[in-house]
C-alpha positions as CSV (number, residue, x, y, z in Angstrom):
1,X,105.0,116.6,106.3
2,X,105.8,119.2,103.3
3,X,103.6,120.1,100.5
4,X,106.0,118.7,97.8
5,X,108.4,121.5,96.1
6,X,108.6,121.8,92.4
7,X,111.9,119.9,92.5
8,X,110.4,117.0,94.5
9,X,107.2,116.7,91.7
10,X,109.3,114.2,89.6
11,X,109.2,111.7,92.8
12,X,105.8,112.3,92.9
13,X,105.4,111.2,89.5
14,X,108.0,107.8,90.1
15,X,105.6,106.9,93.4
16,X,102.4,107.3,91.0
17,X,103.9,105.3,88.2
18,X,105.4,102.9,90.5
19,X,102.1,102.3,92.9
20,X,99.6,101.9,90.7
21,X,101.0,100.0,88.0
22,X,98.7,97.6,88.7
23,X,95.6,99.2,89.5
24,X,92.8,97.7,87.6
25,X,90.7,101.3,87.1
26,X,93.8,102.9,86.0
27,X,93.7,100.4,83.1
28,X,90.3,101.2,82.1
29,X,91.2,104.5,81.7
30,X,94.7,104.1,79.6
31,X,94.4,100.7,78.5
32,X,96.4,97.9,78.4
33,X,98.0,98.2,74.8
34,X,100.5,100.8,73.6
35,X,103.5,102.2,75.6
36,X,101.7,102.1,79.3
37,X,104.8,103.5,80.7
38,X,104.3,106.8,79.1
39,X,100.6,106.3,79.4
40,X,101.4,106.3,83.7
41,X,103.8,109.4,83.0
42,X,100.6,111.2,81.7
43,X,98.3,110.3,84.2
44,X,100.4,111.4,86.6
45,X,101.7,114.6,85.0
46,X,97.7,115.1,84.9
47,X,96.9,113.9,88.3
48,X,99.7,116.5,90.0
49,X,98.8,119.2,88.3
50,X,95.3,119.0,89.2
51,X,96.3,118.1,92.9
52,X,98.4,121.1,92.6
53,X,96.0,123.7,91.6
54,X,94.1,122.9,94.5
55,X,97.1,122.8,96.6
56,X,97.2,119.4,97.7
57,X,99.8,117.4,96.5
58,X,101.9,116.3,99.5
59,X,105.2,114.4,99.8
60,X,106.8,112.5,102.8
61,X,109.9,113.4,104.7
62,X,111.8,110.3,103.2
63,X,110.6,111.1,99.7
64,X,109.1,107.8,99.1
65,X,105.1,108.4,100.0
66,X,103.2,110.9,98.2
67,X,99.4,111.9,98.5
68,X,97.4,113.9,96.2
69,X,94.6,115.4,99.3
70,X,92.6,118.6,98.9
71,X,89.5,120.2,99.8
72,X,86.3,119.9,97.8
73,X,85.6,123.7,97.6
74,X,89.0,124.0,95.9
75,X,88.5,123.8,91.8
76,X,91.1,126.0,90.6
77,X,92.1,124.7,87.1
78,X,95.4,126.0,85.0
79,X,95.9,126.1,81.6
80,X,98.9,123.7,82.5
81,X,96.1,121.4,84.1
82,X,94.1,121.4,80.9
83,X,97.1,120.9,78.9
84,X,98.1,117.8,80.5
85,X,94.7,116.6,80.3
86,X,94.4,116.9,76.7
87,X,98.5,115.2,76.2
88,X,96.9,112.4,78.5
89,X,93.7,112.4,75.8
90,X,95.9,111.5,72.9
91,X,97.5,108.3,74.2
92,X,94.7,106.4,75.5
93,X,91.6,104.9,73.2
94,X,89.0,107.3,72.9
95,X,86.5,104.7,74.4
96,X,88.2,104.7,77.4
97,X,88.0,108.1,77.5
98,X,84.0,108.5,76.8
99,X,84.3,105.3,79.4
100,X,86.1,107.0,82.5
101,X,83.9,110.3,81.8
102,X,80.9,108.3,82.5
103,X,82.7,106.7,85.4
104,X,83.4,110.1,87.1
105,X,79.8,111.7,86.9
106,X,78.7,108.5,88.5
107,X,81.1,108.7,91.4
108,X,80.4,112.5,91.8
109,X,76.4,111.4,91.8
110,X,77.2,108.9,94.9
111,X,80.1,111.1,96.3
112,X,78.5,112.9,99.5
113,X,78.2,116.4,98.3
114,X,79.2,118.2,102.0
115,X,82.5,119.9,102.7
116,X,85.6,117.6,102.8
117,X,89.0,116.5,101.6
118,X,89.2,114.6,99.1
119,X,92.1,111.5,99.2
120,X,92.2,111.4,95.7
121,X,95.7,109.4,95.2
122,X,98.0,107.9,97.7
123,X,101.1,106.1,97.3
124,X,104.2,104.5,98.8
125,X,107.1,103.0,97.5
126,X,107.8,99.5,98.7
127,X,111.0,100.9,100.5
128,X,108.8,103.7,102.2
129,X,109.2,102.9,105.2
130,X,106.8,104.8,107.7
131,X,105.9,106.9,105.0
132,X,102.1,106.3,104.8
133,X,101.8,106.5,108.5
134,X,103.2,109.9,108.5
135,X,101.2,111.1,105.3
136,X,98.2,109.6,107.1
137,X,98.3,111.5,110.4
138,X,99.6,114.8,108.6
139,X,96.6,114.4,106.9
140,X,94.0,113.2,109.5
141,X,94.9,116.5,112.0
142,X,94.9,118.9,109.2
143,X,91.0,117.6,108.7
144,X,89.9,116.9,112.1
145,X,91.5,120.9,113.1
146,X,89.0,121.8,110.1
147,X,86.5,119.5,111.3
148,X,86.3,118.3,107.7
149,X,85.4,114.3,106.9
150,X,88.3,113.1,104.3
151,X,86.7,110.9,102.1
152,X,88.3,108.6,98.9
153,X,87.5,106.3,96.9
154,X,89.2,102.7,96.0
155,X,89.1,99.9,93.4
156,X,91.7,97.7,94.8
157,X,90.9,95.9,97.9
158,X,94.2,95.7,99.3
159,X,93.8,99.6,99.6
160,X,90.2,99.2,100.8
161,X,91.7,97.1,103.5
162,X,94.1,99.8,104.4
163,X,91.6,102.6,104.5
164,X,89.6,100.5,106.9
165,X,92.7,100.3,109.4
166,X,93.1,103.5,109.0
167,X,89.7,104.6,110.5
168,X,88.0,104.7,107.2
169,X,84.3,103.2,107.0
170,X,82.6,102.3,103.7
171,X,79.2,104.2,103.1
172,X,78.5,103.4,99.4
173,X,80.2,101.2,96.6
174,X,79.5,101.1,92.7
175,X,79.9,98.0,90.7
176,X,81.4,98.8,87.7
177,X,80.0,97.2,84.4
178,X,83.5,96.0,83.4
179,X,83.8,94.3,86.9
180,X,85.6,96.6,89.0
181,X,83.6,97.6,92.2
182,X,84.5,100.9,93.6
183,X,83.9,101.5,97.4
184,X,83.0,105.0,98.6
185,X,85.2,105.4,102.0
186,X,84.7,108.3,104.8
187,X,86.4,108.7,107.6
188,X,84.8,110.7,110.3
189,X,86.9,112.9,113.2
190,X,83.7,114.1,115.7
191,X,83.9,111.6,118.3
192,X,88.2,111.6,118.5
């Protein structure tokens, strides 16, 4: 599975738009008036170039699955990261910004502090095919050869669901005070 080329970052962008659409914390962060699909657009523009400057945006070999996975000890920022942080700043409601900051230093508080990868976004088009599979296990031997837990977080319990049949194991959750509970997911590679 390739890290995704520069040409292949527009895809990536499609799949984030695409797959969470309907994800209920990406609302609280852009909200649900205004133009959402250029709202999305940001997010994502944000989202790869973050993924990026800690080399960890990852595409499938059909193009149609896409994961944003990195290490924790890799916080590189760009000025191109910053800049797309501040274009995804203007479009949403300042609340939700104050709101999501809060949100983060609470998951980083209950986030296991160790060395790790962090699953930060995933994503599969609905023609994808065995796309996630192959993202998955590209992923899970690239942590278990590091001897590195991967851990991620979800809102949606479809994708909570997934995780779980995917090895994952819940070790903490957060119950948002707009309703959204967020598990904390590891998944663990000593005893395989």
């Amino acid at each position: 599975m390739p890290k995704a080329r520069k040409d292949q970052e527009e895809k990536v962008v499609q799949i984030i738009m695409q797959t969470y659409a309907n994800n209920p914390s990406v609302y609280t962060i852009i909200g649900k008036g205004g133009n959402q699909k250029r709202k999305l657009r940001r997010l994502a523009l944000f989202a790869i170039e973050r993924a990026k400057n800690r080399d960890g945006v990852y595409i499938s070999n059909n193009e149609k699955g896409m994961a944003f996975c990195f290490r924790s000890d890799k916080n590189t920022r760009s000025f191109k990261e910053i800049w797309n942080e501040i274009r995804l700043a203007l479009v949403v409601p300042w609340k939700n910004i104050t709101y999501g900051l809060k949100r983060e230093r609470i998951v980083k508080r209950i986030r296991k502090s160790e060395p790790h990868y962090y699953f930060w976004f995933y994503g599969v088009s609905a023609d994808g095919g065995r796309a996630a599979y192959e993202l998955k296990d590209e992923l899970f031997q690239k942590a278990k050869t590091e001897r590195l837990p991967i851990f991620a977080e979800t809102s949606v319990e479809r994708n909570k669901k997934v995780y779980e049949r995917f090895g994952f194991e819940v070790y903490d959750e957060y119950n948002d005070p707009t309703g959204i509970t967020i598990w904390f997911m590891e998944k663990r590679f000593e005893h395989e």
